[in-house]
C-alpha positions as CSV (number, residue, x, y, z in Angstrom):
1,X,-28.4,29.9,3.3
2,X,-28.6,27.4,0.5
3,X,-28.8,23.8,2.0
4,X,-25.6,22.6,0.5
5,X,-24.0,25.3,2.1
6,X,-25.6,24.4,5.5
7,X,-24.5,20.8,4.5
8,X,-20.7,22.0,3.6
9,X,-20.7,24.1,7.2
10,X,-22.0,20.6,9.4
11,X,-19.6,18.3,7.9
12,X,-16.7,21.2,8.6
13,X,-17.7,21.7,12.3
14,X,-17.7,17.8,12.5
15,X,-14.3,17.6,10.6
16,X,-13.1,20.2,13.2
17,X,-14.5,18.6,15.6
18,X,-12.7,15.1,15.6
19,X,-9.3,16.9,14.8
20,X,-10.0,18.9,18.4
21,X,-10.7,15.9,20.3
22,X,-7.6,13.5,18.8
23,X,-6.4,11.5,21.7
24,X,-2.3,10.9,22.2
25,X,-0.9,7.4,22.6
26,X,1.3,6.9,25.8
27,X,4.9,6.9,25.2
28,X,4.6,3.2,26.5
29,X,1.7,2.3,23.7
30,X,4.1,3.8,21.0
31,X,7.5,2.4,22.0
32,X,5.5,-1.0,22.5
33,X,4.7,-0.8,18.7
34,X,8.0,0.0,17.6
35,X,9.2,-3.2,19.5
36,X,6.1,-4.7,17.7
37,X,6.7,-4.0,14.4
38,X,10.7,-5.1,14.8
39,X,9.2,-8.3,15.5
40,X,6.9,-8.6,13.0
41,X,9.4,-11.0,10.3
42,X,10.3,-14.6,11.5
43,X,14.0,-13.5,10.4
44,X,14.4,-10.8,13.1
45,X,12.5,-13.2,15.6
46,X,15.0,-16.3,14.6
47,X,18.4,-13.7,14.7
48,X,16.7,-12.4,18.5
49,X,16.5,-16.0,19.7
50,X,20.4,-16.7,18.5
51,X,21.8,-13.4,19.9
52,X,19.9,-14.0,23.4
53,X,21.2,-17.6,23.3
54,X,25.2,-16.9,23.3
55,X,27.3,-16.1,26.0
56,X,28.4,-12.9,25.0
57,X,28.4,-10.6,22.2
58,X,28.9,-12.9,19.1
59,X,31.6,-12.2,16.6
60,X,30.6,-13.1,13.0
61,X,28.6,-13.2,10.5
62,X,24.7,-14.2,11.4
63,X,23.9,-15.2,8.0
64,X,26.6,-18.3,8.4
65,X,24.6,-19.9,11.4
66,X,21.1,-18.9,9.9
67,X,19.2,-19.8,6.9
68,X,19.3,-16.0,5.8
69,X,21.1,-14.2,3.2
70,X,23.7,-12.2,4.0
71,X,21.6,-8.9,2.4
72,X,18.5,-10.1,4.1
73,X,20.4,-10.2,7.8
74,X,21.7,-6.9,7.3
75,X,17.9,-5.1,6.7
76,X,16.9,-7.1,9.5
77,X,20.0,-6.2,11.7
78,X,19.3,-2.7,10.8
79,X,15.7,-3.0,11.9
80,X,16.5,-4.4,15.3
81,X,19.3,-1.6,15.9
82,X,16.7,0.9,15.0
83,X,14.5,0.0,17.6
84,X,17.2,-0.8,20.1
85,X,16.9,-4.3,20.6
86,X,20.0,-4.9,19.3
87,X,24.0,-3.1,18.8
88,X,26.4,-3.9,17.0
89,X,29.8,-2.3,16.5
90,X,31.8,-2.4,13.2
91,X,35.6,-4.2,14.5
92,X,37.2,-4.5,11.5
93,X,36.9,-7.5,10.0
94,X,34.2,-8.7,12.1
95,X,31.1,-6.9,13.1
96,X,29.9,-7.3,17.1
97,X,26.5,-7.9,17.6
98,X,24.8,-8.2,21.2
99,X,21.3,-8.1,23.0
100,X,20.4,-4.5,24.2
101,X,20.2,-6.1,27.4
102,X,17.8,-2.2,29.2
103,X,15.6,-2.3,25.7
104,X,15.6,-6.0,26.0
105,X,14.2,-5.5,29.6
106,X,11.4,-2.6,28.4
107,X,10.2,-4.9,25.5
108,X,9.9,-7.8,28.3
109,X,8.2,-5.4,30.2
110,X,5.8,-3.9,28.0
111,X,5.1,-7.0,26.5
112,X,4.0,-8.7,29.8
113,X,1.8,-5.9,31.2
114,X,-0.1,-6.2,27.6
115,X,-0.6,-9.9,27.9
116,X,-1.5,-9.7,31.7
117,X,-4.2,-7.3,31.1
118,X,-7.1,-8.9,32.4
119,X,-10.0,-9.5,30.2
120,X,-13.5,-9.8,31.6
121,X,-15.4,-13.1,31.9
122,X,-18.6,-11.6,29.9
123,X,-18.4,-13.9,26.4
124,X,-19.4,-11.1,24.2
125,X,-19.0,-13.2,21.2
126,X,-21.2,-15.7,21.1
């Protein structure tokens, strides 16, 4: 066998290889990301804190009460109801929009058993 051959036929059962041993995320890591990623724009972090700070479900339009425009909020808004963080219903002419008060919960959750993972006192960096 010519060596690039044997060369093509090692990297192949290598490739093969790392395909068979792919590991799977836990349904926690990925839904933690998805909550991540919805809160990865200062917009969608300032429109979280507003919604979590009324009453009840606010009647409106978000854009009056924060410095975004009104095409911005509704991307964001449409982010955050994607992930479940939010809902909203359409009542003509106002929209309804509240906390997801269970996914609210979860990203608490998730979020705090990240943060209180404990890290080791070693100081491998230094």
């Amino acid at each position: 066998m010519p060596l690039f051959m044997y060369k093509l036929y090692i990297v192949r059962m290598f490739a093969n290889n790392i395909i068979q041993m792919k590991k799977e995320y836990t349904s926690e890591e990925e839904q933690l990301a998805k909550f991540a990623k919805a809160l990865g724009h200062p917009a969608r972090i300032a429109i979280l804190k507003f919604l979590a700070s009324q009453e009840s479900c606010f009647f409106g339009d978000i854009h009056e009460v924060l410095p975004i425009a009104k095409a911005t909020v509704s991307q964001h808004l449409t982010e955050l109801k994607n992930v479940g963080l939010i809902q909203g219903e359409i009542l003509p002419p106002k929209v309804k929009y509240c906390i997801n008060k269970e996914n609210w919960h979860l990203a608490n959750l998730l979020m705090n058993n990240l943060f209180c993972i404990k890290n080791t006192d070693k100081d491998c960096c230094k």
